[in-house]
Structures are given as structure tokens and as C-alpha cells.
C-alpha positions as CSV (number, residue, x, y, z in Angstrom):
1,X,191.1,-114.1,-42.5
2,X,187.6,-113.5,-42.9
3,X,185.2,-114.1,-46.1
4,X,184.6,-110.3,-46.0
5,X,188.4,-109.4,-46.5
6,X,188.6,-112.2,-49.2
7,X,185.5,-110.7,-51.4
8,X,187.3,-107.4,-51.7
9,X,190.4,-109.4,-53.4
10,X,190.1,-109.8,-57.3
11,X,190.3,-113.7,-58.5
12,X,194.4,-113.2,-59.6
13,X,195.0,-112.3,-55.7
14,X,192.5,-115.0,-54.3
15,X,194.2,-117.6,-56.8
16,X,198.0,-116.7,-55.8
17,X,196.8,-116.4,-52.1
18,X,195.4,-120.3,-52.3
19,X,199.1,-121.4,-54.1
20,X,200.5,-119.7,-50.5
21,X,198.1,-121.8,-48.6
22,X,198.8,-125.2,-50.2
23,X,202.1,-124.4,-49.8
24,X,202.1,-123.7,-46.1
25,X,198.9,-126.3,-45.5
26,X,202.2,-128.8,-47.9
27,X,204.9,-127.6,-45.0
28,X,202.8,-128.2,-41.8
29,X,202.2,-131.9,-42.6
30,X,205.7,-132.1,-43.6
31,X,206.7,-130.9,-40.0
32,X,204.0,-133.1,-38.2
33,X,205.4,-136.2,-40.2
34,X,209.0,-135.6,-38.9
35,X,207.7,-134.4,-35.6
36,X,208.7,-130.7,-35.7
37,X,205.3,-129.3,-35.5
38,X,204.5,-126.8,-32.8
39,X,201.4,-125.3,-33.3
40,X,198.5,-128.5,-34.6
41,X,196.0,-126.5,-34.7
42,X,197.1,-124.3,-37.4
43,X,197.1,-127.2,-40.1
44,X,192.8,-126.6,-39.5
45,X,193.0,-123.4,-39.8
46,X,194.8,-123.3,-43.1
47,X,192.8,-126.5,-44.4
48,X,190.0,-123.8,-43.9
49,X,191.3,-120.6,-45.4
50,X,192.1,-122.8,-48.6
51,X,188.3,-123.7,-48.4
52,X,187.1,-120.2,-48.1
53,X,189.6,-118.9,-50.7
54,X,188.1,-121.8,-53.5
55,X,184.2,-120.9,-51.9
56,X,184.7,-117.0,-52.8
57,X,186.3,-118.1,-56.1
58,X,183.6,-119.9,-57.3
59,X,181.0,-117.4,-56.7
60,X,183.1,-114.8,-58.5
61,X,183.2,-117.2,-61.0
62,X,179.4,-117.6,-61.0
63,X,178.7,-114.4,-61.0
64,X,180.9,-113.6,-63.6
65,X,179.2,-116.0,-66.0
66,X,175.5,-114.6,-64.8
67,X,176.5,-110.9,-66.0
């Protein structure tokens, strides 16, 4: 996902789209701690999506209180 396709989401969607990635980012590090993780490289990549989910969210936010 890019930062482009996240600014075109309203705050709802980018707030219930952050609950899926804790859950998922919640999941993966339960599978690396019992040893059942495939892919490693997608705990980064969601640790990343959550950051750029809470990035766009504040600037809406800021924006929102300028106007």
C-alpha cells in the first residue's frame, strides 16, 4: 500500500484499517515466537503500513483543526 491510496481513505477507514494491521502485525509475532513464521519479512512491512496509516491520520487530523 502506498501513502497515495491511503490519503483518498476517510479517517473511519484509515482507523479500522490500522486495528487490521495490529492485529495481523499481533499474529506474525505470535507465529515467529512458536516458530511457524514463513515469510519474516512481512512483520516490516506491516510494522510500516501501521506507520503510514497513523502518519496520514495525523495530518488529516491537522488539517482538520487548520480549516
Amino acid at each position: 500500500m502506498n501513502a497515495e491510496e491511503l490519503r483518498n481513505k476517510t479517517p473511519d477507514q484509515l482507523r479500522d484499517q490500522l486495528v487490521a494491521l495490529k492485529k495481523e502485525a499481533f499474529n506474525l509475532r505470535f507465529q515467529k515466537a512458536t516458530n511457524q513464521l514463513e515469510n519474516t519479512a512481512r512483520i516490516r512491512q506491516v510494522r510500516r503500513d501501521a506507520a503510514r496509516v497513523k502518519t496520514i491520520l495525523i495530518q488529516k487530523a491537522a488539517e482538520a483543526a487548520a480549516n
